[in-house]
DSSP file (Angstrom, degrees, kcal/mol; ACC not computed):
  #  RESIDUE AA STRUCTURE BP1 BP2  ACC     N-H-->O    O-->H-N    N-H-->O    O-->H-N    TCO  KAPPA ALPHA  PHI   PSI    X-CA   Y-CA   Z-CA
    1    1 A X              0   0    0      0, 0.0    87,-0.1     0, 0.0     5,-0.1   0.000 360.0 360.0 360.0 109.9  172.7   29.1 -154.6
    2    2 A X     >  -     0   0    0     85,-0.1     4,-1.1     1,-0.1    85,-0.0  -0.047 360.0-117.4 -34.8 151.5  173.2   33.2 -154.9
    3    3 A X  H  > S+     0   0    0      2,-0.2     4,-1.8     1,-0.2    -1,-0.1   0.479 117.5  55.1 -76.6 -13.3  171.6   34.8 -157.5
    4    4 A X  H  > S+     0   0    0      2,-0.2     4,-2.2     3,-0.1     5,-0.5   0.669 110.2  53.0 -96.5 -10.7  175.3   36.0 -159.1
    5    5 A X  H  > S+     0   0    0      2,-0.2     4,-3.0     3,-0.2     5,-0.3   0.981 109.7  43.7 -84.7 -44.2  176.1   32.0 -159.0
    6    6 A X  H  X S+     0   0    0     -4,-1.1     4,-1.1     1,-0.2     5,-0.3   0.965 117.0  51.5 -74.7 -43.5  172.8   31.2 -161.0
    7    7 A X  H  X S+     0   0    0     -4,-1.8     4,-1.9     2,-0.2    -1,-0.2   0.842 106.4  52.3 -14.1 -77.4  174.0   34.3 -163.3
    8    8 A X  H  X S+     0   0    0     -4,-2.2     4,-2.6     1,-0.2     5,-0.5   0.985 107.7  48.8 -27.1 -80.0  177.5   33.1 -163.9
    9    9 A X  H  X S+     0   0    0     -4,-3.0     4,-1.2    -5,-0.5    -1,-0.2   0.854 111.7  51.1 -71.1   3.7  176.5   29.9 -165.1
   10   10 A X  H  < S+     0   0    0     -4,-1.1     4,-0.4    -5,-0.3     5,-0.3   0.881 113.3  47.7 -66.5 -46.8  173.8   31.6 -167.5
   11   11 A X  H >X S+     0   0    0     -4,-1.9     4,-2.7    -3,-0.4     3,-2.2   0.977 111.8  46.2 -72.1 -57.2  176.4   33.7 -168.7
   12   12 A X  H 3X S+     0   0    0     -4,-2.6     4,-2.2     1,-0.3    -1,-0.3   0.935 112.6  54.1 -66.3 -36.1  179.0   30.7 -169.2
   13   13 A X  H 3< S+     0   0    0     -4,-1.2     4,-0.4    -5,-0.5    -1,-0.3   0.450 103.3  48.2 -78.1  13.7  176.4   28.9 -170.8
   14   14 A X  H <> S+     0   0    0     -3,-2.2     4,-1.0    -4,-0.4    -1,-0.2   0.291 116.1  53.7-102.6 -23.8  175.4   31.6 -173.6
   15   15 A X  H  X S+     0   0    0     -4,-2.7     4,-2.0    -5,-0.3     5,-0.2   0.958 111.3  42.6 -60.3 -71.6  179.7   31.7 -174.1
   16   16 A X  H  X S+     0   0    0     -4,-2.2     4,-0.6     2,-0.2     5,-0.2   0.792 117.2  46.1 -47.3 -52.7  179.7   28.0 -174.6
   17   17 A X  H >> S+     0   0    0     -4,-0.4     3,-3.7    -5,-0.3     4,-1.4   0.940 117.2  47.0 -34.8-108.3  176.4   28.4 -177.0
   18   18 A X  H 3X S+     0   0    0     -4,-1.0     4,-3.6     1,-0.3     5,-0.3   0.573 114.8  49.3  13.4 -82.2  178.3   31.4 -178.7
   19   19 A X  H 3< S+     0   0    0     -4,-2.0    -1,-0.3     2,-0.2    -2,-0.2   0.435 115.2  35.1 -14.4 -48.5  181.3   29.4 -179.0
   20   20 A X  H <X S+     0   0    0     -3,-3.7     4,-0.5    -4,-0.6     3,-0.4   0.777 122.7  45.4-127.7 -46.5  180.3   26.3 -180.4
   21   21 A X  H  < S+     0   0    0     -4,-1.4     5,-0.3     1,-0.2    -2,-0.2   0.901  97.6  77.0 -51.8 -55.4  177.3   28.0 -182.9
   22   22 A X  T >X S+     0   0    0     -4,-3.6     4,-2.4     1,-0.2     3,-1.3   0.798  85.6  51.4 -65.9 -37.5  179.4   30.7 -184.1
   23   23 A X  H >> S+     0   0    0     -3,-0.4     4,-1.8     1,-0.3     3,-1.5   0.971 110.0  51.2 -53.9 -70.8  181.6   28.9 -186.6
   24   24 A X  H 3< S+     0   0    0     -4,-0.5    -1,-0.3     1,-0.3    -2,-0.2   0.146 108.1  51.5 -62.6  28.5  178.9   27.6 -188.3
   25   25 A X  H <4 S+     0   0    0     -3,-1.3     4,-0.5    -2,-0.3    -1,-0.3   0.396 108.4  51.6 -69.1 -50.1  177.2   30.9 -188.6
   26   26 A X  H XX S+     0   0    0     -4,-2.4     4,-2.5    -3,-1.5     3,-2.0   0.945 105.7  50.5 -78.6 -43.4  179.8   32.2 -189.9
   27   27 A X  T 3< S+     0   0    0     -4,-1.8     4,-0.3     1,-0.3    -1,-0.2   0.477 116.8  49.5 -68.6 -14.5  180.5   29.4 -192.9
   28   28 A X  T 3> S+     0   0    0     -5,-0.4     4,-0.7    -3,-0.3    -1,-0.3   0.691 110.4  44.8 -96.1 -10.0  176.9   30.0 -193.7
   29   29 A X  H <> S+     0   0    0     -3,-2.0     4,-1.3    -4,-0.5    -2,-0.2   0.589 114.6  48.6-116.2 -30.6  177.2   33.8 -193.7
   30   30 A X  H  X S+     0   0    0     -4,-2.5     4,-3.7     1,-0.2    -3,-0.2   0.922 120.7  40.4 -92.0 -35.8  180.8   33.8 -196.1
   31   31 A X  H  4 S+     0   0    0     -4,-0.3    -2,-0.2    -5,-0.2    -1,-0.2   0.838 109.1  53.5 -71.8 -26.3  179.1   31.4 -198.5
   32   32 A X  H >X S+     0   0    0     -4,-0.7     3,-1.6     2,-0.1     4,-1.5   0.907 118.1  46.8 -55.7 -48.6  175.6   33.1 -198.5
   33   33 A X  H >X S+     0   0    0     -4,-1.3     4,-1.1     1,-0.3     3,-0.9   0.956 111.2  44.8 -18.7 -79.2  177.9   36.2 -199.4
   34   34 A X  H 3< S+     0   0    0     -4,-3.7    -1,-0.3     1,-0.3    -2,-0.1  -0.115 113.9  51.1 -89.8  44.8  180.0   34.9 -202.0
   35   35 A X  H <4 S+     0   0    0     -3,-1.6    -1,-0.3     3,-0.0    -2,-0.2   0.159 104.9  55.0-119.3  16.9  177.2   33.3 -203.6
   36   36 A X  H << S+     0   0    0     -4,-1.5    -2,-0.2    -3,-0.9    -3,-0.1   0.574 109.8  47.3 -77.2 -14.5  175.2   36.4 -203.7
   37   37 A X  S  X S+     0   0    0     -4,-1.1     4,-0.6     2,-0.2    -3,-0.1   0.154 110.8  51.0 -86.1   2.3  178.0   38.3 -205.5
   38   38 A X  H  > S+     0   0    0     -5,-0.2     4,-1.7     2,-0.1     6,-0.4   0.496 112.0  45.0-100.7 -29.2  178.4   35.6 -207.8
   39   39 A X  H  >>S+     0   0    0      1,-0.2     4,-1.1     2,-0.2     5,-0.6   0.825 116.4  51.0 -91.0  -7.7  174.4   35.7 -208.4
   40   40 A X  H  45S+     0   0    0      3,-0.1    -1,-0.2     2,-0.1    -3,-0.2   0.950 114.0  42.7 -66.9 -46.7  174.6   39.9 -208.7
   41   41 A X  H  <5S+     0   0    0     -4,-0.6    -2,-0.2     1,-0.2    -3,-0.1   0.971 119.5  39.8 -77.4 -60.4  177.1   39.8 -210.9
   42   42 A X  H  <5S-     0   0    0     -4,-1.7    -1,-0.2     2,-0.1    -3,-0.1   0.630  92.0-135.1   4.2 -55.0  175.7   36.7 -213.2
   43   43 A X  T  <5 +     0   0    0     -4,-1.1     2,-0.7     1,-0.2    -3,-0.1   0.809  63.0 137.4  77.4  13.8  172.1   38.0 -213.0
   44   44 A X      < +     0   0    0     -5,-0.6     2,-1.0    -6,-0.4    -1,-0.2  -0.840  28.6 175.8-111.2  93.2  171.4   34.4 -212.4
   45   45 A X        +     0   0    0     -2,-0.7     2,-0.4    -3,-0.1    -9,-0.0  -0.658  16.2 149.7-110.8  86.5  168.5   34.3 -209.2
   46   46 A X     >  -     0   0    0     -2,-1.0     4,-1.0     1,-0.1    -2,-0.1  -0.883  45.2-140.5-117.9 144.0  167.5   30.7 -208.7
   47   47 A X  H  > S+     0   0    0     -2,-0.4     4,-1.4     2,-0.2    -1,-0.1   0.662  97.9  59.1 -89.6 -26.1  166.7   30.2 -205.1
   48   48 A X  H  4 S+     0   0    0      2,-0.2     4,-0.4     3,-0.1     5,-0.3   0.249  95.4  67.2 -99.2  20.0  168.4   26.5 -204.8
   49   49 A X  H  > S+     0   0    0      2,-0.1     4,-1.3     3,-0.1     3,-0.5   0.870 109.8  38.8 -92.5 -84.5  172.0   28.3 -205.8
   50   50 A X  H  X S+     0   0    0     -4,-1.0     4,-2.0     1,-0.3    -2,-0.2   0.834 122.2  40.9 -67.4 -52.7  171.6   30.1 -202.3
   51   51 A X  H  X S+     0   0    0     -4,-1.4     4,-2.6     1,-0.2     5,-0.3   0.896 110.7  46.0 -75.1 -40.8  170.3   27.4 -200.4
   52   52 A X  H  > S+     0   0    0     -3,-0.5     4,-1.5    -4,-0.4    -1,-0.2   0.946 113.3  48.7 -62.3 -49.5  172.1   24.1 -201.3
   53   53 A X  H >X S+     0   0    0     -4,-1.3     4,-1.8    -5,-0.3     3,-0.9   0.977 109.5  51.8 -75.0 -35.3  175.7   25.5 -201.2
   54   54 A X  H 3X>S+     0   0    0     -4,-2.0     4,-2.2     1,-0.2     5,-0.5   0.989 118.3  46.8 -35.3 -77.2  175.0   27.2 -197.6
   55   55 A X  H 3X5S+     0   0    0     -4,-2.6     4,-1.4     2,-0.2     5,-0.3   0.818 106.7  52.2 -18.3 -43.8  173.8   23.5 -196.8
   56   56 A X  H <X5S+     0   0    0     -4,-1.5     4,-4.5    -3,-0.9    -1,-0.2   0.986 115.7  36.0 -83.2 -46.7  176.3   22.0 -198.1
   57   57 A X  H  X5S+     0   0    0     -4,-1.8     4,-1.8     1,-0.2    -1,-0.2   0.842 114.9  55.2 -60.8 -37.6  179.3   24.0 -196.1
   58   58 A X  H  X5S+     0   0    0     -4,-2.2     4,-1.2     2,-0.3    -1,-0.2   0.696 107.3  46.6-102.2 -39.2  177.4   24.4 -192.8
   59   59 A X  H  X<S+     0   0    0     -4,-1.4     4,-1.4    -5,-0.5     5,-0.2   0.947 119.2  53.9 -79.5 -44.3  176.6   20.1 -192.4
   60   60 A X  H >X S+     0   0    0     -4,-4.5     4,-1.6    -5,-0.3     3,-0.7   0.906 103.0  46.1 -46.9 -39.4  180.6   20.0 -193.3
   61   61 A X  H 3X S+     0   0    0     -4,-1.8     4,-2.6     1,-0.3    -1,-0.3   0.830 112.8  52.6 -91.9 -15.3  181.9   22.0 -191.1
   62   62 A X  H 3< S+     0   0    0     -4,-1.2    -1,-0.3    -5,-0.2    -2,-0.2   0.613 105.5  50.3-106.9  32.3  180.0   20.4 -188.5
   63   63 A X  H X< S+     0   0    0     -4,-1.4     3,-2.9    -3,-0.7     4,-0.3   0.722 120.4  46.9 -50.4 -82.5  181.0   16.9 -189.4
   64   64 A X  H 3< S+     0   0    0     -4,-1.6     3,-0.4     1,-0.4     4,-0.2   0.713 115.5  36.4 -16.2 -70.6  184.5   18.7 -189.1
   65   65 A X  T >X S+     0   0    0     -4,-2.6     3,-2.3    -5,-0.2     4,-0.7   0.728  92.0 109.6 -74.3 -15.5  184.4   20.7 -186.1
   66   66 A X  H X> S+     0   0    0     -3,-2.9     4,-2.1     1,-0.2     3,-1.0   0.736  78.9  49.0 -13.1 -74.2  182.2   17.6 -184.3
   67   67 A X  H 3> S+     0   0    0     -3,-0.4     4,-1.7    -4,-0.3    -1,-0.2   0.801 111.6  51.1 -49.9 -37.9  184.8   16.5 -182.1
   68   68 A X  H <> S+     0   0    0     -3,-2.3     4,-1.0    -4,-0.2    -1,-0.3   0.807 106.6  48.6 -52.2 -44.3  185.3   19.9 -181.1
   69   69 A X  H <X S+     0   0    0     -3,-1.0     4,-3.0    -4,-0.7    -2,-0.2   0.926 109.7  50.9 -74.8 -39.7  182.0   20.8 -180.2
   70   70 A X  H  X S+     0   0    0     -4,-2.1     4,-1.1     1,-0.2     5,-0.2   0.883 109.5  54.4 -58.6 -37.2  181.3   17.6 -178.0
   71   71 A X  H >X S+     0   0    0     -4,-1.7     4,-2.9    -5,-0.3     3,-2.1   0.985 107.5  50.1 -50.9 -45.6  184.8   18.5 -176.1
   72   72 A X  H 3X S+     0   0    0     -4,-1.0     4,-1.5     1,-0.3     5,-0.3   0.946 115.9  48.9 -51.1 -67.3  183.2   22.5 -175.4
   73   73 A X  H 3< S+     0   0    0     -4,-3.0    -1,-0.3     2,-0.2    -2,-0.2   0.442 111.8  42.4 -40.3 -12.0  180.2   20.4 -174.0
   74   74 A X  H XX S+     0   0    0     -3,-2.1     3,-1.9    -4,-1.1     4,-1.3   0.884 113.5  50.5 -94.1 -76.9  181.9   18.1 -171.9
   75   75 A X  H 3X S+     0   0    0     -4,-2.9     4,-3.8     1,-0.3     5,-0.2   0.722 112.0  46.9 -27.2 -59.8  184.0   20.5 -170.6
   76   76 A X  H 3< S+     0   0    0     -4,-1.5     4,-0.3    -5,-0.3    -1,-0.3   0.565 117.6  47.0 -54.4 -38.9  180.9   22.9 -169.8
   77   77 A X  H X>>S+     0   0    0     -3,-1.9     4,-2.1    -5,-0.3     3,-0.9   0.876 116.3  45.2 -87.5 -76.3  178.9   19.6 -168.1
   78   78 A X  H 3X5S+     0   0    0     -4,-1.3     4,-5.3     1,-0.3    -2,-0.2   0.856 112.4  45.9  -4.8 -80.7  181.8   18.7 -166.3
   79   79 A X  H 3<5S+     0   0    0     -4,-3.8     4,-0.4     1,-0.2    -1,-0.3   0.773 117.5  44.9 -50.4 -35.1  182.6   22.0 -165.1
   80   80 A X  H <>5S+     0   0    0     -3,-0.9     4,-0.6    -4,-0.3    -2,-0.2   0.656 110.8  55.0 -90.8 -18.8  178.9   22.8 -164.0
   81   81 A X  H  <5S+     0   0    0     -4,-2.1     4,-0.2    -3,-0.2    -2,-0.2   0.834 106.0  51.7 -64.3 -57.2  178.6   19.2 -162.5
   82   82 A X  T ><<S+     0   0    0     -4,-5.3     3,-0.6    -5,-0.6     4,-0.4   0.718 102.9  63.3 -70.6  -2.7  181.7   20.1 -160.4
   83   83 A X  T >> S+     0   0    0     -4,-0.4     4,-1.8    -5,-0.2     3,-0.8   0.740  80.5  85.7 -73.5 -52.2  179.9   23.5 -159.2
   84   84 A X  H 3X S+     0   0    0     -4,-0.6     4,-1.4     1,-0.2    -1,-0.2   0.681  76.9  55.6 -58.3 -10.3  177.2   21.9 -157.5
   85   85 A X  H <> S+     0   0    0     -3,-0.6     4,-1.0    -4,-0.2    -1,-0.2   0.786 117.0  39.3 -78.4 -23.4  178.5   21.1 -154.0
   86   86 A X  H X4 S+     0   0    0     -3,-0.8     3,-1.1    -4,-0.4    -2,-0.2   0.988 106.2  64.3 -70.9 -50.8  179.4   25.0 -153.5
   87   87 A X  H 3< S+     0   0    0     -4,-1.8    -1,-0.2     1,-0.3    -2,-0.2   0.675 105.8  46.1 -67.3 -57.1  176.1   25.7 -155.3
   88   88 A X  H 3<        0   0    0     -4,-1.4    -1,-0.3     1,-0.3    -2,-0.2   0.880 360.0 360.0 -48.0 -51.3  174.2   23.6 -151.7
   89   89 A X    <<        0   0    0     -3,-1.1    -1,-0.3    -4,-1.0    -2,-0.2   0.173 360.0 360.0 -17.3 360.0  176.2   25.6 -149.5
């Protein structure tokens, strides 16, 4: 194995990472938001108002996206499986 092959598949695996993390990052980051403008405007700063609804969206949407994420991974094991005869070469 070259050093640009072990590269490459770093690279594809920090996409795949990226990829499959980023939605839920993001559903934790528009609901940390809009319930920090709700709790500026309010004046109301109780610490299990942040945390429970971030919970709550973040385990949904990965129940939700589940099926999705295992495809990215498959694909990505798959694809890196089939890599390993050039990889001897």
């Amino acid at each position: 194995m070259d050093p640009s092959m072990a590269v490459d598949i770093g690279r594809q695996a920090l996409w795949v990472t990226l990829i499959i993390s980023g939605p839920l990052l993001l559903a934790g980051l528009v609901v940390g938001l809009f319930i920090g403008i709700i709790q500026a405007v309010t004046q109301i700063h109780e610490m299990t108002l942040t945390f429970i609804p971030k919970i709550l969206a973040v385990v949904g949407l990965f129940i939700w996206l589940l099926p999705w994420m295992a495809i990215k991974l498959l694909d990505y094991t798959i694809n890196l499986f089939n890599q390993i005869p050039t990889a001897i070469r």
